[in-house]
C-alpha positions in Angstrom: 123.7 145.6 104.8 126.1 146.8 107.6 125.0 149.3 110.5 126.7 152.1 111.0 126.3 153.1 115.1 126.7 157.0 116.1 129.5 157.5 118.8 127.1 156.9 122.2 126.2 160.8 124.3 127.6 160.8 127.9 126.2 159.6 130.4 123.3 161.5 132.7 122.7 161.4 136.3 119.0 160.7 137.3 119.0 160.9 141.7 121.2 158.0 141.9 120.7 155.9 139.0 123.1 156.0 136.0 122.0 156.5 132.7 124.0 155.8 129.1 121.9 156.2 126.2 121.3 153.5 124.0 123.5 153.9 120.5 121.0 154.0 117.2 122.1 153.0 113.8 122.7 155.4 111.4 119.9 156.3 108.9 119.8 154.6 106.3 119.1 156.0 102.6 115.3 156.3 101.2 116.1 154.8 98.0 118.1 151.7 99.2 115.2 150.7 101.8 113.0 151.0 99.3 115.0 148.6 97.2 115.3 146.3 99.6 111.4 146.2 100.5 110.8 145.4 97.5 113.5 142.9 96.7 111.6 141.1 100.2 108.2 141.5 98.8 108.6 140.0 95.5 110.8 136.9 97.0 107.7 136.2 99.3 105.4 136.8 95.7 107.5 133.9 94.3 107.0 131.5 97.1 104.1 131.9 97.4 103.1 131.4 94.0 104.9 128.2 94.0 102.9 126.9 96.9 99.5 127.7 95.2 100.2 125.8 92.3 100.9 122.9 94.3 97.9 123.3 96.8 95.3 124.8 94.6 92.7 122.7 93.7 89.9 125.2 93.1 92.2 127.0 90.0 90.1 127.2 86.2 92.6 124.7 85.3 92.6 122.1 87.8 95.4 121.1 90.2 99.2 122.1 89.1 101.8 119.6 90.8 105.4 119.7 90.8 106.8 117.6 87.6 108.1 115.5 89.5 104.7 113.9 90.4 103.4 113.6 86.9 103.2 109.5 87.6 102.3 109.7 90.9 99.6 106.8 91.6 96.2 107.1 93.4 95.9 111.1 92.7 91.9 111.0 91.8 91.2 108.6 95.4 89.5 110.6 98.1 90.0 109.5 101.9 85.9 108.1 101.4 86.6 105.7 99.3 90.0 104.4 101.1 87.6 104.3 104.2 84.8 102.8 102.3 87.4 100.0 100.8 88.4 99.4 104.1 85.3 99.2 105.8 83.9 96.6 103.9 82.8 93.2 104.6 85.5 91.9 102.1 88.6 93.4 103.7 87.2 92.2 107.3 84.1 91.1 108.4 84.3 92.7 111.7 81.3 93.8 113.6 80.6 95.6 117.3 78.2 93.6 119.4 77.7 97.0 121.5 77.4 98.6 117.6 76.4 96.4 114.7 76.7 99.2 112.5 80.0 100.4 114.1 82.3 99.2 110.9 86.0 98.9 111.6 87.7 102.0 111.0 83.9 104.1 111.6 84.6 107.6 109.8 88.3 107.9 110.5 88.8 109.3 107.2 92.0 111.0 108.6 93.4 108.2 110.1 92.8 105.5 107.1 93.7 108.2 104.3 97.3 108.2 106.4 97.3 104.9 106.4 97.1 104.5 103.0 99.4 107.0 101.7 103.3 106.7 101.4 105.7 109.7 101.9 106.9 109.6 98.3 102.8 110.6 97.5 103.1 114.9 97.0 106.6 114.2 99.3 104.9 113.4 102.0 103.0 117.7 102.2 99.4 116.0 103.1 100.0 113.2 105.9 102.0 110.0 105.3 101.9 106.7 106.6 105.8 106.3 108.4 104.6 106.7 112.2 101.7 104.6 111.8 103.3 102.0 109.9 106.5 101.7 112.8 104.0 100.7 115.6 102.1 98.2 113.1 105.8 96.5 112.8 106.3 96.3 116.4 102.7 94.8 116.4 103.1 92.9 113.9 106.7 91.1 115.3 104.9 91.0 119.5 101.9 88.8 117.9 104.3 86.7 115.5 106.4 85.7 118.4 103.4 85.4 121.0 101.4 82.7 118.9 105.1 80.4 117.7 105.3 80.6 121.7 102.1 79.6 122.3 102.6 76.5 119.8 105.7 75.7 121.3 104.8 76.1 124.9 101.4 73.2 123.2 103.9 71.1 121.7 106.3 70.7 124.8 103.0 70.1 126.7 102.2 67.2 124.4 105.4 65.8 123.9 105.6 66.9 120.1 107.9 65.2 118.1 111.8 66.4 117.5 111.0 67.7 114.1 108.4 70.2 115.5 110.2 71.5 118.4 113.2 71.8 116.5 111.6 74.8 113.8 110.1 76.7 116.7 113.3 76.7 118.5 115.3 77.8 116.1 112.8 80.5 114.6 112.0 81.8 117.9 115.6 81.8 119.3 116.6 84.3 116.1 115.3 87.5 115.4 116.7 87.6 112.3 114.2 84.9 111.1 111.3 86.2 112.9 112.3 89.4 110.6 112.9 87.8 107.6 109.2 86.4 107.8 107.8 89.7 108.5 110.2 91.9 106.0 108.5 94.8 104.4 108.8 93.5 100.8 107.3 90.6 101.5 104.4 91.7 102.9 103.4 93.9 99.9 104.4 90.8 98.2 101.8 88.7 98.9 99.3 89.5 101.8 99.1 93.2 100.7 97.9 91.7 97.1 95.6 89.5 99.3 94.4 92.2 100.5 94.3 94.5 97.2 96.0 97.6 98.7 96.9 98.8 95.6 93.5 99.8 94.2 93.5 102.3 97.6 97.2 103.5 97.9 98.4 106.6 97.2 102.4 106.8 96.3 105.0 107.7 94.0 106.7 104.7 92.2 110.7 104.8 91.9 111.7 105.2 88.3 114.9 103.3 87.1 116.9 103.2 83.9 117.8 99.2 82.6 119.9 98.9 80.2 118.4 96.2 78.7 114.4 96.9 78.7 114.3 100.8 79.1 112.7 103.1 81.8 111.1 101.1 84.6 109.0 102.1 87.7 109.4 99.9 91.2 109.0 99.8 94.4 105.5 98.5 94.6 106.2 95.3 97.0 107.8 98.3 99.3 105.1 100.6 99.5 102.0 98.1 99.7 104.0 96.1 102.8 104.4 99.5 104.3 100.6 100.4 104.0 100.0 96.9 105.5 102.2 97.3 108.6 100.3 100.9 108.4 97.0 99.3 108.7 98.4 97.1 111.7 99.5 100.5 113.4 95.7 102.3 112.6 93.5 98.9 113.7 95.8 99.2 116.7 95.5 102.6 117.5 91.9 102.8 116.8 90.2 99.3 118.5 92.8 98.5 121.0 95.4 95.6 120.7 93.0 92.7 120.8 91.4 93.6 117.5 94.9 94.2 116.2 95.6 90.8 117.2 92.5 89.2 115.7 92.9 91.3 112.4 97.0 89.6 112.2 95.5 86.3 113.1 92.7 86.1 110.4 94.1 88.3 107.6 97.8 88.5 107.6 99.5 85.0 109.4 97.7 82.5 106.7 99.2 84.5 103.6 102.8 84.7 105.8 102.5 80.8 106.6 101.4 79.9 102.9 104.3 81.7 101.2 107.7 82.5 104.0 106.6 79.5 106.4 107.3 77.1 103.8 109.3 74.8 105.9 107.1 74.6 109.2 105.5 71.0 110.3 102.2 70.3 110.0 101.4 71.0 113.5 102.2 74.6 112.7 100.4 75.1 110.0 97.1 73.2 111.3 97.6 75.6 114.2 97.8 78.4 111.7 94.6 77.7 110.0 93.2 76.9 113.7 94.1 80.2 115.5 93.2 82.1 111.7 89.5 80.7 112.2 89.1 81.4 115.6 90.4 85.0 115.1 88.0 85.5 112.0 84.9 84.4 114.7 86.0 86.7 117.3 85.9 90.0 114.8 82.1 89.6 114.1 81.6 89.4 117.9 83.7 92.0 119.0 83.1 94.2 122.4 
């Protein structure tokens, strides 16, 4: 709709002061606002229809989600029993010495529930895991790196033999193979089913079209590594980095060792299961 402005009035002289009226827009007809008041009204009736049948859970009928979401996975968990899962003794036996009954994550429903649910779950409307999950890959790579120096700075103090030195050099002097250890997919391939993510994630799987054996749904491996690296980013926002650290030592570096660290001596590997002991000890005497 265009304005139409009235030619402006003259200008007035109050004392010394200059005054030009300010042009108003011509009137408009009765009907045509009208018409377009209600055009307004009913656009907002539509939207916000649309958002109650995503949101409303209280409805006769139960919960109306986009199509889109119809396979959507982990729709009936509640942020308790991701809490509760992680919580327990079996995911990690940490414990508070100031606190005994201080559990790990305490009642940060919020922050777990996060943790555990990928963007692609309800496209991301109720809290997803992407910031949490890009501080538990920095954490993730800083601990990686600071116990393969740690072994190299032992092994150089003991003389070690070429072999040894040889696969710390060259894994710590890439970052493409420190990386490659720690790559997304691969920790939802094996330590996120070591530590059965998927019975308390909440995502969206990717459906594909093969040729050869139909509709298929992927992108599991994806999703559960990112909840992992999510975990890493909650522990360590949560307890502090030392915790962090423990929880990488005891519950994530065996499981990387056993299954991407393939080809590391046996000094590395006894260290692993040395430091992954120690680690374990330290979270059921925590501060």
């Amino acid at each position: 709709m265009r304005l139409r402005y009235a030619a402006p009035a003259p200008a007035r002289i109050i004392g010394c002061i200059r005054v030009c009226p300010v042009a108003r827009p011509a009137l408009v007809p009765h009907a045509a606002k009208n018409n377009n008041v209600r055009s307004f009204v009913s656009s907002l009736a539509q939207r916000s229809s649309k958002i109650d049948n995503v949101h409303d859970d209280n409805s006769a009928s139960g919960p109306i989600f986009p199509k889109t979401l119809d396979a959507a996975l982990g729709t009936q968990l509640q942020p308790s029993d991701m809490l509760s899962y992680l919580n327990s003794e079996d995911f990690c036996a940490y414990r508070s010495t100031s606190d005994p009954s201080q559990p790990l994550f305490g009642k940060e429903e919020r922050l777990v529930s996060n943790a555990l649910t990928h963007e692609s779950w309800m496209h991301g409307l109720q809290g997803h895991n992407r910031r949490l999950s890009f501080i538990g890959r920095r954490a993730l790579k800083t601990y990686l790196t600071l116990f393969l120096f740690d072994i190299f700075e032992h092994a150089n103090r003991i003389n070690a033999q070429a072999p040894d030195l040889e696969y710390l050099q060259t894994v710590l002097s890439s970052q493409h193979d420190i990386d490659d250890i720690l790559a997304t997919h691969h920790l939802g391939d094996h330590v996120g089913r070591t530590l059965g993510l998927e019975k308390v994630m909440r995502w969206h799987p990717t459906t594909r079209v093969d040729p050869t054996n139909g509709t298929r749904e992927s992108g599991l491996f994806k999703v559960r590594g990112t909840c992992v690296e999510a975990i890493m980013g909650a522990i360590y926002h949560f307890r502090g980095a030392l915790v962090a650290q423990q929880f990488f030592l005891s519950r994530i570096l065996p499981t990387l060792a056993d299954s991407y660290m393939s080809q590391a001596p046996r000094m590395v590997k006894e260290k692993v299961t040395e430091a992954s002991r120690d680690a374990a000890e330290a979270l059921t005497q925590s501060a």
